[in-house]
PALUM-187083 format. One record per residue (C-alpha): residue number from 1; residue in one letter; x, z, y. Coordinates in Angstrom, 2 decimals, always signed. Layout:
PALUM-187083
num	residuo	xx	zz	yy
NUM	A	X	Z	Y
...
***
This chain:
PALUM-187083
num	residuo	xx	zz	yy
1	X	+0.00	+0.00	+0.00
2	X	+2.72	-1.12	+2.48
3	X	+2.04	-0.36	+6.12
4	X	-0.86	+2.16	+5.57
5	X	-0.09	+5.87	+5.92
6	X	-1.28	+7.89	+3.07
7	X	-3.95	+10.91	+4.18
8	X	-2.83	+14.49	+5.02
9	X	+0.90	+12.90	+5.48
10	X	+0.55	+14.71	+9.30
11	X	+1.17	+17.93	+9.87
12	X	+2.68	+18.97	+6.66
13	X	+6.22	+20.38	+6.83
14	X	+8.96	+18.99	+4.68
15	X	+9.17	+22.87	+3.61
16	X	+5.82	+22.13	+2.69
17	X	+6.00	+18.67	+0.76
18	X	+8.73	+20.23	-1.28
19	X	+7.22	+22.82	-2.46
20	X	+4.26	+21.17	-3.32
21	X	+6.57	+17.90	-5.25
22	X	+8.23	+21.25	-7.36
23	X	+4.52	+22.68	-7.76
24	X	+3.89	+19.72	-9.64
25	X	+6.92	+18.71	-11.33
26	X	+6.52	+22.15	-12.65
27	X	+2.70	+20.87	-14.31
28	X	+4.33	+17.89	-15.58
29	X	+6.84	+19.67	-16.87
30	X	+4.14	+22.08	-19.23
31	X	+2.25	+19.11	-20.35
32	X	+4.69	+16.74	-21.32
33	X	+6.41	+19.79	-23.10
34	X	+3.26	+20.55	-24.93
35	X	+3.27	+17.13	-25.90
36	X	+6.25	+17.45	-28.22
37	X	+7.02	+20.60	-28.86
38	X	+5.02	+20.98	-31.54
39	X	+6.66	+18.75	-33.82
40	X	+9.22	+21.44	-34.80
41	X	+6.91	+23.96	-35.50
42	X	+4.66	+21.43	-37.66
43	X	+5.96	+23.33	-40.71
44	X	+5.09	+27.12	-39.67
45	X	+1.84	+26.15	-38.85
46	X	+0.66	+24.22	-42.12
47	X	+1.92	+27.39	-43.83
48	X	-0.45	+29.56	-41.27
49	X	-3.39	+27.30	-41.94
50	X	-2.57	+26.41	-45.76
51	X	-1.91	+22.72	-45.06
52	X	+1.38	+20.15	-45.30
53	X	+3.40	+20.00	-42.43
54	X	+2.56	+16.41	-41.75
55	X	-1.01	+17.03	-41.30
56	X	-0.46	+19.00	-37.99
57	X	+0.35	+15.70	-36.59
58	X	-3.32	+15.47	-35.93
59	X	-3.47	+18.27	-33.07
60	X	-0.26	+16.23	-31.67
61	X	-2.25	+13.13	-31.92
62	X	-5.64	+14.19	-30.64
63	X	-3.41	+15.84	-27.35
64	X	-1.56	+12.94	-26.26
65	X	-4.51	+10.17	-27.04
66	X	-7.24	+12.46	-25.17
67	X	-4.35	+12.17	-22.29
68	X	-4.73	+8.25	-22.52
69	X	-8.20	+8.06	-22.95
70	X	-8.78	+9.99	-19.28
71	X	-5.98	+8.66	-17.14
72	X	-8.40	+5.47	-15.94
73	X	-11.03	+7.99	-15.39
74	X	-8.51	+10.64	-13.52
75	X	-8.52	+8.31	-10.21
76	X	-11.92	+7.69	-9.66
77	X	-12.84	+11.51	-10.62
78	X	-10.21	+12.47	-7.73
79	X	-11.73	+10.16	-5.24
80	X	-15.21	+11.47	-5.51
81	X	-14.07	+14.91	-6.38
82	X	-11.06	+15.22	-3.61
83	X	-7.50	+15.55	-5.50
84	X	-7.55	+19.82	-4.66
85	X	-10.52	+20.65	-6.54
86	X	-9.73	+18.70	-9.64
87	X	-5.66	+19.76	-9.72
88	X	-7.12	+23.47	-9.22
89	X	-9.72	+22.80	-12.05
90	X	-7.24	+21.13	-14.43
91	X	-4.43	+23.78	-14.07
92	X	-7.52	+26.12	-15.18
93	X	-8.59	+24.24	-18.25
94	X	-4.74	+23.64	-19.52
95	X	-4.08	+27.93	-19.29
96	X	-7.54	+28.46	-20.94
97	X	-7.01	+25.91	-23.53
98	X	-3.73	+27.20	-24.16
99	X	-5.32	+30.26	-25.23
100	X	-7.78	+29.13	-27.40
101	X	-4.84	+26.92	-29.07
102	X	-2.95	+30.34	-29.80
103	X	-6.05	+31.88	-31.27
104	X	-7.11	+29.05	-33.32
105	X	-7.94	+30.05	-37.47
106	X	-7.60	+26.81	-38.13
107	X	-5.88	+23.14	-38.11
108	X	-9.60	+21.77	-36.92
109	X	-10.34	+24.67	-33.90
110	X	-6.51	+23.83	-33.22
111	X	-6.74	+20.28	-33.00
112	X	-10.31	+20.78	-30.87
113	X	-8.32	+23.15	-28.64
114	X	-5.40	+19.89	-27.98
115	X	-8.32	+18.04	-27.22
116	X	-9.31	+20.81	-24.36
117	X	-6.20	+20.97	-23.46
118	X	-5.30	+17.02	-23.14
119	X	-8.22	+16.96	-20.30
120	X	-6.99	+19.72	-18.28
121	X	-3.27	+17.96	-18.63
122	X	-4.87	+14.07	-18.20
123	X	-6.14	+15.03	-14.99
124	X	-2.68	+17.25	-13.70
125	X	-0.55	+14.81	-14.14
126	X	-1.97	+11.88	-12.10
127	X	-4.10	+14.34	-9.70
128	X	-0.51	+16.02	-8.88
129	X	+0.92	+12.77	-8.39
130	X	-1.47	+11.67	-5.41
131	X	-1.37	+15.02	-3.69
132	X	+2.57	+14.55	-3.52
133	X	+1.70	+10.97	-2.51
134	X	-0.74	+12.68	+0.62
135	X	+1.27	+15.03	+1.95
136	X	+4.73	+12.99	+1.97
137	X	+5.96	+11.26	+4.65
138	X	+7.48	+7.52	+3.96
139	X	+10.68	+9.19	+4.67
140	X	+10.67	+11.34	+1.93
141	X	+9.36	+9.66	-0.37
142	X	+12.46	+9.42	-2.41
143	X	+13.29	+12.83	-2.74
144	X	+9.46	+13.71	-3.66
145	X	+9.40	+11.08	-6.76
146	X	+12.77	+12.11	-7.82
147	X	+11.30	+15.48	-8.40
148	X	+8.57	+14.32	-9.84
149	X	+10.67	+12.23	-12.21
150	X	+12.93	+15.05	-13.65
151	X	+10.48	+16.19	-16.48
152	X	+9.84	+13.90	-18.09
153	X	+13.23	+13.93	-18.39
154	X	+13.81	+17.30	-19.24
155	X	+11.11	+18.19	-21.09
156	X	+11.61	+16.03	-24.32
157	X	+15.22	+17.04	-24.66
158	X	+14.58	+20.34	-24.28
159	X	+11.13	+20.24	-27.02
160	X	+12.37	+20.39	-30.48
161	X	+15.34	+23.14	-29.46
162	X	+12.99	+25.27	-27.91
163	X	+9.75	+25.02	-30.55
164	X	+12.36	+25.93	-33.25
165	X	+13.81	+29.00	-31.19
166	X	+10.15	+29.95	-30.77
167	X	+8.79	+29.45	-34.28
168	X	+12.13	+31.10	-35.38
169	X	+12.34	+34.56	-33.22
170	X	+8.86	+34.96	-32.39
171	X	+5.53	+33.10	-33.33
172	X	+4.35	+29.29	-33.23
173	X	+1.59	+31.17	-31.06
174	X	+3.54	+31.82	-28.37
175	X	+3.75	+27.70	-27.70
176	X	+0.64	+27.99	-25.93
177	X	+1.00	+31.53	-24.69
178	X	+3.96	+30.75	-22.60
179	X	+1.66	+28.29	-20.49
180	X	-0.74	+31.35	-19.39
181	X	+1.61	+33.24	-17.10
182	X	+2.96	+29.58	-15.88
183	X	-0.91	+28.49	-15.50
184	X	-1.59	+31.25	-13.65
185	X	+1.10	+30.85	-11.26
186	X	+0.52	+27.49	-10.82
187	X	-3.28	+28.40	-9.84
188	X	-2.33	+30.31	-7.21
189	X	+0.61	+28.37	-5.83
190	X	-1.68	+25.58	-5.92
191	X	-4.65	+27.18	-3.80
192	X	-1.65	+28.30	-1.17
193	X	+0.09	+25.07	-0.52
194	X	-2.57	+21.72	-1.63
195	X	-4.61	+20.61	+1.41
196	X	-8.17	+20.45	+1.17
197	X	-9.87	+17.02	+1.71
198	X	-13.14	+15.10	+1.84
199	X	-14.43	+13.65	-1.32
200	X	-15.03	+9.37	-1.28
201	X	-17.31	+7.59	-2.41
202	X	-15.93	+5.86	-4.88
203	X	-17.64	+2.43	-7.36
204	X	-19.77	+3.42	-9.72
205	X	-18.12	+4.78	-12.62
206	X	-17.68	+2.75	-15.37
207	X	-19.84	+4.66	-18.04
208	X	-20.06	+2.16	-20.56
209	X	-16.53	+1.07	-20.45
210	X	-15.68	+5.07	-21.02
211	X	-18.28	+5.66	-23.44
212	X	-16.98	+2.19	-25.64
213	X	-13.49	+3.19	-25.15
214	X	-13.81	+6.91	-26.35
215	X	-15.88	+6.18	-29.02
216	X	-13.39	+3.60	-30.30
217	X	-10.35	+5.85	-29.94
218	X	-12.04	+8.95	-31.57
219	X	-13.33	+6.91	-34.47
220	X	-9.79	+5.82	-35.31
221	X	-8.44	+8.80	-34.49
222	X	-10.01	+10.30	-37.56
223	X	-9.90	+7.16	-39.47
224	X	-6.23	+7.90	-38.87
225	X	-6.42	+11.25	-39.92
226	X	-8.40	+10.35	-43.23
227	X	-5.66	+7.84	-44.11
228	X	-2.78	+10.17	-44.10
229	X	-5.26	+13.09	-46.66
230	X	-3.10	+13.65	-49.78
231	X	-6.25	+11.65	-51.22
232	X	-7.60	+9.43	-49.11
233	X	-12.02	+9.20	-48.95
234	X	-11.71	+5.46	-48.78
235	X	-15.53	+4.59	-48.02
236	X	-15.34	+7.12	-45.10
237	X	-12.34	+5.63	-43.77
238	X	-13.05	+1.93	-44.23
239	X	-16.62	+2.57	-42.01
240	X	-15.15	+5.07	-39.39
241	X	-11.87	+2.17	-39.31
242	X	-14.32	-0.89	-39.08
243	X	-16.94	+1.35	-36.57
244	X	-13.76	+1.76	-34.16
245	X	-12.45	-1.35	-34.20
246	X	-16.02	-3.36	-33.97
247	X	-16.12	-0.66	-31.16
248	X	-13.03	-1.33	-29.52
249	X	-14.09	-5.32	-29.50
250	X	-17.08	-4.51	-27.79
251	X	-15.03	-2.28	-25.28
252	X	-12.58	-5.18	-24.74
253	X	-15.38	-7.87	-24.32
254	X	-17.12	-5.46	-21.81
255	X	-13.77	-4.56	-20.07
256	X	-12.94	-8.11	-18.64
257	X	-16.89	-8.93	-17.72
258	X	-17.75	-6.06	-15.66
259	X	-17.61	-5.94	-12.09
260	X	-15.22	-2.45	-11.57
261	X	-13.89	-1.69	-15.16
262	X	-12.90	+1.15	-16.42
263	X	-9.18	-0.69	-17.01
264	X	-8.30	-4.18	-15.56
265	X	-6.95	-6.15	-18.22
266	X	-6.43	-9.11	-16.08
267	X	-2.01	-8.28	-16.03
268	X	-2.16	-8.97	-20.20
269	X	-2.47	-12.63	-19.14
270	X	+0.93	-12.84	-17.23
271	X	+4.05	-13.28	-19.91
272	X	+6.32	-10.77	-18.82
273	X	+3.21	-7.93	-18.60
274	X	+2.04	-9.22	-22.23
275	X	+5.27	-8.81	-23.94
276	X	+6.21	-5.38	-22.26
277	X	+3.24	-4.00	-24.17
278	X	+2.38	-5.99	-27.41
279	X	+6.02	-5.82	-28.33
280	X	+6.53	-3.25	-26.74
281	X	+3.68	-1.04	-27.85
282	X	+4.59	-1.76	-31.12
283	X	+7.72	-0.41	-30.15
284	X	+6.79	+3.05	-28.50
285	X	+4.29	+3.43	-31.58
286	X	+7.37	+3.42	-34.32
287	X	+9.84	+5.30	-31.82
288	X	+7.04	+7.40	-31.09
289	X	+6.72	+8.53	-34.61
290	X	+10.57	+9.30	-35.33
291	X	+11.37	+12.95	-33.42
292	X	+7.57	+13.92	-35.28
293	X	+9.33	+13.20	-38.73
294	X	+12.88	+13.99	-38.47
295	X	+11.83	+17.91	-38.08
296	X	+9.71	+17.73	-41.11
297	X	+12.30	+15.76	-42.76
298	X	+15.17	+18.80	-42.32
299	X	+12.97	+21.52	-42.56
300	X	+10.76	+20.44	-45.41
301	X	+12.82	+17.95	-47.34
302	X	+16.76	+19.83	-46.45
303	X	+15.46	+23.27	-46.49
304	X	+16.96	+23.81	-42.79
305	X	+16.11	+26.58	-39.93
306	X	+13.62	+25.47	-37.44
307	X	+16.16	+25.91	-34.58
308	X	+18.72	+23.54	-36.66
309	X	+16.00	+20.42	-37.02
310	X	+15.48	+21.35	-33.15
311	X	+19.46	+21.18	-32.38
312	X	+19.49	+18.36	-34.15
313	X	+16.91	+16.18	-32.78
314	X	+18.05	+17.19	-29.53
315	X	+20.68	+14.76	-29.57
316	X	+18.09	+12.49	-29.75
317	X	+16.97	+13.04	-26.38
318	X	+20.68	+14.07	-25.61
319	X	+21.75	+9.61	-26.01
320	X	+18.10	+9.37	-23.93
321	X	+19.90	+10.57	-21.04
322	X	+23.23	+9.90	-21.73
323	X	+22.77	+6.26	-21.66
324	X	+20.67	+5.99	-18.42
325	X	+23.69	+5.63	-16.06
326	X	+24.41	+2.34	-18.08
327	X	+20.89	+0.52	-18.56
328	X	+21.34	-1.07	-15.04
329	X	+24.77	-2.57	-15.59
330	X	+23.48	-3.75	-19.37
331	X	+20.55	-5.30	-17.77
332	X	+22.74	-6.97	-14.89
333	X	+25.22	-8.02	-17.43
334	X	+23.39	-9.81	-19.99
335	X	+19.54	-10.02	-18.86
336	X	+16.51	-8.65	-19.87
337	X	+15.60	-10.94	-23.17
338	X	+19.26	-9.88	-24.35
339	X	+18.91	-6.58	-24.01
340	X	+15.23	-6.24	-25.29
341	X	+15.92	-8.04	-28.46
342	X	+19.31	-5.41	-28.63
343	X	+17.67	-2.47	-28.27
344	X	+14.82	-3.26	-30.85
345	X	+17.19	-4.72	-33.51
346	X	+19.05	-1.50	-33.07
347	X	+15.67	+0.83	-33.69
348	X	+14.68	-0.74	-36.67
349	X	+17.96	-0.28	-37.66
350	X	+18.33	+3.21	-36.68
351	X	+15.19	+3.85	-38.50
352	X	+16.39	+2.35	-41.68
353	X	+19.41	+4.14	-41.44
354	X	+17.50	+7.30	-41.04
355	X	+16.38	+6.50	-44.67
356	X	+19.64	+7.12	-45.90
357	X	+20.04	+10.78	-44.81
358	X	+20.34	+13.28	-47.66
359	X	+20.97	+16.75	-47.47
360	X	+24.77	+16.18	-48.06
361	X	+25.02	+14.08	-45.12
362	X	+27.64	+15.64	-42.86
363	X	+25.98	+17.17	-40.10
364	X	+28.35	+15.26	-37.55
365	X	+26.83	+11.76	-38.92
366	X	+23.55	+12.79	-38.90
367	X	+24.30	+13.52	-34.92
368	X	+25.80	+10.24	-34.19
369	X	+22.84	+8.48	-35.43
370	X	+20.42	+10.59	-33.48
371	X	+22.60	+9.68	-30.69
372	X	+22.24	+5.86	-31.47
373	X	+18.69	+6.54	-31.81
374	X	+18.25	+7.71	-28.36
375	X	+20.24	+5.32	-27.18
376	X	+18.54	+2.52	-28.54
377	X	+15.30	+4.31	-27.50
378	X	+16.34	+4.52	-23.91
379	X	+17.22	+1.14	-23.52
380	X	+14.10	-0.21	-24.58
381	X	+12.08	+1.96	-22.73
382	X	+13.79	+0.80	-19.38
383	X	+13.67	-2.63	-20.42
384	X	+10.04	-2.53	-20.85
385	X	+8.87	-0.40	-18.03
386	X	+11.03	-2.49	-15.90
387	X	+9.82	-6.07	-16.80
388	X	+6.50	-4.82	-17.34
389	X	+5.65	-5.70	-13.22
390	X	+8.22	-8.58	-12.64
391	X	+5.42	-11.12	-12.21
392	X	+2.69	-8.86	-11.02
393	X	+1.25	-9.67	-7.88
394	X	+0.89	-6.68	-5.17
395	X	-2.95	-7.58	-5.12
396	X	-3.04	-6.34	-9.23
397	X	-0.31	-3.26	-9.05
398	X	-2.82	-0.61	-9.11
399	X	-4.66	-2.15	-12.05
400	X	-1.76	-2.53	-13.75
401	X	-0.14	+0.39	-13.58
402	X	-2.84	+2.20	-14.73
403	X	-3.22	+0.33	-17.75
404	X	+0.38	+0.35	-18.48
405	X	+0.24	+3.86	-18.62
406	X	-2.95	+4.23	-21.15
407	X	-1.10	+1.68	-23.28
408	X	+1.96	+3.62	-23.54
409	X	+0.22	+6.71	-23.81
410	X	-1.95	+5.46	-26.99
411	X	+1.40	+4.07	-28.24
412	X	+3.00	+8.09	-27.91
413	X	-0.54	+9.05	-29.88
414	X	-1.27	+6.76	-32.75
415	X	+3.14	+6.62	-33.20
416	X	+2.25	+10.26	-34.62
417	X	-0.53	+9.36	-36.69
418	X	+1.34	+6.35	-38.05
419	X	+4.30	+8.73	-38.72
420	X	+2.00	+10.55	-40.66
421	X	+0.63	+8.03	-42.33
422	X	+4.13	+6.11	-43.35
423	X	+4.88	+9.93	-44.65
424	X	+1.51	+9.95	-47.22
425	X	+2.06	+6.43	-48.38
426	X	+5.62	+7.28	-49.18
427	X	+4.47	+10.57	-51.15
428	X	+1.54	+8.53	-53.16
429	X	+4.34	+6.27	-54.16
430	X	+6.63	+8.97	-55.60
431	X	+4.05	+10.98	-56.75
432	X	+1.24	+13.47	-55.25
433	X	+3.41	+16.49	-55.07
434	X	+6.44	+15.29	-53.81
435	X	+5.68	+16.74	-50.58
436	X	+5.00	+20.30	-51.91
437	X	+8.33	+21.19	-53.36
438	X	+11.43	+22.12	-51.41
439	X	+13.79	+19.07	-51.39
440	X	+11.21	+16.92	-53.36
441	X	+10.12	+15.16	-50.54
442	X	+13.25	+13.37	-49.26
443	X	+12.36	+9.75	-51.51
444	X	+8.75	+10.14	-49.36
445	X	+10.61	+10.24	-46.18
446	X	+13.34	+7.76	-46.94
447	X	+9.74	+5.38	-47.42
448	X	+8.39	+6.42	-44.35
449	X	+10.83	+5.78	-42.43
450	X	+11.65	+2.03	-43.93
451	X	+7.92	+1.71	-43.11
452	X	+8.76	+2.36	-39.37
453	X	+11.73	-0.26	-39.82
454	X	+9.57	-2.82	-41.05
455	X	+6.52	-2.12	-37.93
456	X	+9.21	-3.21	-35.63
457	X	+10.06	-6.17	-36.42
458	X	+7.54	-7.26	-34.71
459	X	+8.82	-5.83	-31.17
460	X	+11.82	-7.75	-32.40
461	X	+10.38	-11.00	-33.00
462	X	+8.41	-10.79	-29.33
463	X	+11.87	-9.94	-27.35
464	X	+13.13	-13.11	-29.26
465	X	+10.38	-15.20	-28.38
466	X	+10.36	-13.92	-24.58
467	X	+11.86	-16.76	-22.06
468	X	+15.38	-16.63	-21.43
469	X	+14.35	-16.33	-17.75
470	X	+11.96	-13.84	-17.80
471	X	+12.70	-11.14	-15.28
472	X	+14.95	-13.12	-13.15
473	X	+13.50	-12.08	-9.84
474	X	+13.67	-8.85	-10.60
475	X	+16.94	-8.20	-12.56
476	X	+19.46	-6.61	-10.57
477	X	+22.34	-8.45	-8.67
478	X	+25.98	-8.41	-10.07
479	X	+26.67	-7.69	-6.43
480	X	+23.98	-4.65	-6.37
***
């Protein structure tokens, strides 16, 4: 929105703005958290609720795709709400839903709770966006989104190593009860320093594009959820599977005819925009589903302490980071179909690696490969989110941006389930058990995750098939 100041930028002190950018960094920071650091605790809570480790994955699931589902809705709910009164309110329902996660008897009140708790965190994260966005003048607009940028960041690195600490020295409980004294102070910092405003009046909301689109997600959410059951009730899932997807046809077909849709899929037309998320969903759904296994794979399958899987994932996240410095130069060096096709030869081949571990695999080579993992991880992820607008026009950005982030955010969810799932088709091949005993389970994981191998190839085979040019007016100089 060049040349148009954003509201409540007056009279707002830098002291101000800054607080307010850490106020909400700090929100990000809790739900992105509480979007992975469950994975290393998967195993102490199927023993709490008397179910395998994998079949947590479902209150990971349900959290991050009930965080997709309500991002298109978040904006329009902020414009006729104001962007105070629904940061206050979601802060609220994230603490309360916290609780109710921490004093859930079972997987199913758990999982219901995640659910809760994904709508107070859907609306926190792009609600606390905007009121940065208000109350930020152009000239510091920098420094506000570089705060705002740190956890997500920070937060996935620091996941697994703190969920096994956690589940180790205390309870998994205390996951969620760590978010009620932050909740709380984030209430109250939050009445202090966000500005009141007056509500819009935005379009008509979208009802039936919201009501085809949940109903499509939930019924393959638990289509999902059916498919990775030790034994599978195949009518149920074959009508719940075929009601979601003739669902999510409809949702599509409704999507490009109405007059304000819920989510403009107009960008999906333009190359660059296509590829960046068919490809590339494909993708974030495999990587995804990697730091939810690899826990389960050295605690269940090795025998290991929850804080070891945890250390040992975090390097993972620690060749994330480490590489960042670099994706600009790679990208400036050798282009964007280069490095694309690079980065998801090297996952599949990361994953297939990952097949090979044993529990005599010297600790010290299981860490380089999670550091190639991250690596490879972080390169693609740049490369995507970076091409993704190349050839979108400033008329579409909004649109597009805020179904770029749905996609990638149902790529995050259904990557768990399809973990999950990759992880019961590899114990039905080497028999029913093979999860249940100690050690047992490493031939199920070492088919799992040659699964995930083979479901990229197809983000390979798109990077290869992207045009040598794409991204040119956006790739960085060799004098920049």
């Amino acid at each position: 929105m060049a040349g148009i100041e954003l509201p409540g930028s007056d009279g707002v002190s830098a002291r101000r703005q800054r607080n307010i950018a850490l106020l909400v960094a700090g929100t990000f920071f809790m739900e992105i958290l509480d979007g992975t650091i469950l994975t290393t605790a998967a195993p102490q809570i199927g023993r709490a609720f008397r179910v395998a480790s994998v079949d947590v994955g479902v209150a990971i699931t349900a959290y991050l795709l009930t965080l997709a589902v309500l991002i298109p809705l978040s904006g329009w709910i902020t414009a006729r709400f104001g962007a105070r009164r629904v940061f206050l309110t979601a802060i609220a329902v994230f603490t309360v839903a916290s609780i109710l996660c921490a004093a859930s008897p079972s997987l199913l009140l758990l999982t219901l709770s995640r659910v809760l708790q994904g709508v107070g965190g859907a609306m926190m994260v792009p609600v606390g966006r905007l009121a940065v966005l208000r109350v930020t003048k152009k000239g510091d607009l920098i420094r506000a989104i570089a705060l705002l940028t740190w956890p997500a960041l920070a937060a996935p690195v620091i996941a697994p190593l703190a969920g096994g600490v956690i589940t180790t020295y205390a309870s998994w409980h205390w996951i969620f009860l760590i978010n009620v004294p932050l909740g709380l102070i984030a209430f109250l910092a939050a009445r202090v320093l966000v500005p009141g405003e007056e509500p819009l009046r935005p379009a008509a909301l979208d009802w039936a594009g919201l009501w085809l689109s949940c109903s499509a997600l939930g019924l393959l959410v638990l289509a999902a959820s059916l498919l990775s059951a030790p034994v599978p009730d195949w009518p149920a899932l074959l009508a719940l599977a075929s009601a979601g997807a003739a669902l999510g046809g409809l949702a599509v077909r409704h999507l490009r005819r109405a007059r304000h849709p819920l989510l403009d899929l107009d960008a999906l037309r333009i190359e660059t925009f296509r590829v960046a998320h068919a490809g590339g969903w494909m993708f974030r759904l495999t990587i995804s589903a990697v730091p939810f296994l690899l826990p389960l794979l050295f605690q269940d399958a090795f025998g290991w302490s929850p804080v070891l899987a945890g250390s040992l994932v975090l390097a993972l996240f620690a060749g994330n980071m480490a590489i960042k410095p670099v994706t600009t130069p790679l990208l400036r060096r050798f282009g964007f179909r280069r490095v694309l096709l690079s980065a998801t030869t090297g996952a599949a081949l990361s994953m297939a690696l990952a097949a090979l571990l044993t529990v005599e695999t010297p600790v010290v080579v299981i860490v380089v490969l999670m550091v190639f993992s991250g690596v490879v991880r972080s390169v693609g992820f740049t490369g995507y989110n970076t091409i993704a607008f190349a050839d979108v026009g400033h008329g579409q950005m909004t649109a597009a941006n805020t179904l770029a982030s749905t996609l990638q955010q149902l790529a995050a969810g259904f990557g768990i389930a399809c973990g999950a799932i990759a992880l019961r088709a590899g114990s039905a091949l080497v028999g029913a058990d093979a999860l249940g005993a100690l050690g047992a389970g490493s031939e199920a994981f070492r088919i799992a995750f040659l699964l995930l191998a083979l479901l990229t190839v197809p983000a390979v085979v798109e990077a290869w098939r992207l045009s040598p040019g794409a991204g040119e007016n956006i790739r960085p100089s060799r004098q920049g």
